[in-house]
C-alpha angles and dihedrals in degrees: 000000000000115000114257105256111218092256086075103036080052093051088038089057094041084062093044096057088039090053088056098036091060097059086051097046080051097051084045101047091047101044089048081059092040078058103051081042085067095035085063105046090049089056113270112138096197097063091049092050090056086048093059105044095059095038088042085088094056090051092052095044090062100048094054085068086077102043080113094060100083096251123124105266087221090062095048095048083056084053104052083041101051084047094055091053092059096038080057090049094043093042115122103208094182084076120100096225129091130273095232082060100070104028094055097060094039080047100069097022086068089045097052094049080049089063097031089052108026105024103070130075090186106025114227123201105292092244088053088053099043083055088056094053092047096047096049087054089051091040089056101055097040088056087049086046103045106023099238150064114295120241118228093260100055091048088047090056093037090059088031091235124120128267088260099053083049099055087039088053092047089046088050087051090067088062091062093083130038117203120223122234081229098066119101119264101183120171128194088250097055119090100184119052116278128204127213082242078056091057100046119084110227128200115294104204088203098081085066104045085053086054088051088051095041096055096036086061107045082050094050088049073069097067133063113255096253083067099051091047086057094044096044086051092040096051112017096034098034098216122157121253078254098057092039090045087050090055106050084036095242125117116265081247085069098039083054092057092046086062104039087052087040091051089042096051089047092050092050092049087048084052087045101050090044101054096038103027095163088057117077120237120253119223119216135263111283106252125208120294099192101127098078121197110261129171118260115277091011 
């Protein structure tokens, strides 16, 4: 074996001081943070900057994970940042374990409530969210990995869930976002601006009011003509039994009778047409009309 020259023993001994010089520049260097961990915590805003300075890339870092979630990547970076500033504030340094231990778990945590609580404008079950999140990751690197779009299987197998939970999460990911009637809704044909209210049908209260004819006359068909007289002055005139009984020269008792009759026959033909709807309804016998309509004092 050759004898060592000094040239070697020199650069020997150089590694071996460097070898115990780097233990003592770590301890340094994380006893001087487990400091500022406690700086800050005792209110100085300076230590907690510089926390947050050198931990900001790790937040960010994180919240990129989602970009693919459909929420705005300047939110979510809120979000991780915001997170960070309260991981620094909760950390115990006199524990023996790492930072990055704790601030990655509160971390996500903080971004996942984000999307749970914010990111929905219809909030789906948690587990149904949570999917979403997880299928638009996997979507995203199989799209990197194949070049093109996944098909339902292959994200199935990629979140290890079946064909169904995945076309339920994609159908929970419409309700993430609500579009407003004011939004523009333009076709190639409009020449004016249209707006997506423009687009959506409301509720036309005629179609009930024609119901409401359609079935008042078919009822009054029912009645002799004297009753529908008496009913068309009683309701859409709005004349008393007096005036009405002065008019056809009979007493308001009789006129009250007219009605009551009138209002009994109606109600029986609406019984009749509901229990037995494929029968016609019968109307009843014409009674006399003897009594004709005559001005007052004629």
């Amino acid at each position: 074996m050759a004898p060592m020259t000094d040239t070697t023993k020199r650069r020997r001994g150089a590694h071996t001081v460097a070898g115990v010089r780097a233990p003592a520049r770590n301890a340094a260097r994380v006893g001087a943070e487990r400091a500022l961990f406690v700086r800050s915590q005792q209110g100085d805003l300076g230590a907690r900057d510089l926390l947050v300075k050198r931990y900001l890339p790790l937040a960010r870092s994180l919240a990129l994970r989602y970009q693919h979630a459909g929420e705005p990547i300047d939110d979510l970076l809120q979000v991780a940042s915001l997170a960070l500033v309260k991981a620094i504030a909760r950390f115990d340094a006199q524990r023996a374990s790492a930072f990055t231990s704790y601030a990655v778990p509160t971390i996500l945590g903080e971004l996942k409530r984000h999307f749970r609580d914010r990111g929905w404008a219809v909030r789906p079950p948690r587990g149904l969210q949570e999917l979403t999140l997880r299928i638009g990751r996997a979507t995203a690197e199989l799209t990197e990995a194949l070049h093109r779009q996944p098909s339902i299987a292959q994200i199935a197998a990629a979140v290890d869930v079946s064909d169904e939970h995945v076309l339920d999460a994609l159908r929970a990911v419409d309700a993430r976002r609500a579009l407003s009637f004011d939004a523009p809704h333009n076709t190639p044909d409009s020449a004016t601006p249209v707006t997506l209210g423009d687009t959506l049908g409301v509720d036309e209260p005629g179609f009930a009011g024609a119901e409401d004819r359609a079935t008042l006359s078919r009822l009054l068909s029912s009645l002799s003509a004297r009753e529908r007289e008496v009913l068309r002055m009683r309701f859409t005139e709005d004349l008393t039994q007096a005036q009405i009984g002065a008019v056809f020269g009979v007493s308001q008792m009789q006129i009250s009778r007219i009605i009551r009759q009138a209002l009994v026959h109606a109600r029986a033909a609406v019984d009749t047409s509901q229990c037995s709807a494929s029968r016609p309804v019968l109307a009843p016998p014409n009674r006399s009309a003897s009594l004709t309509a005559r001005k007052p004092g004629g």
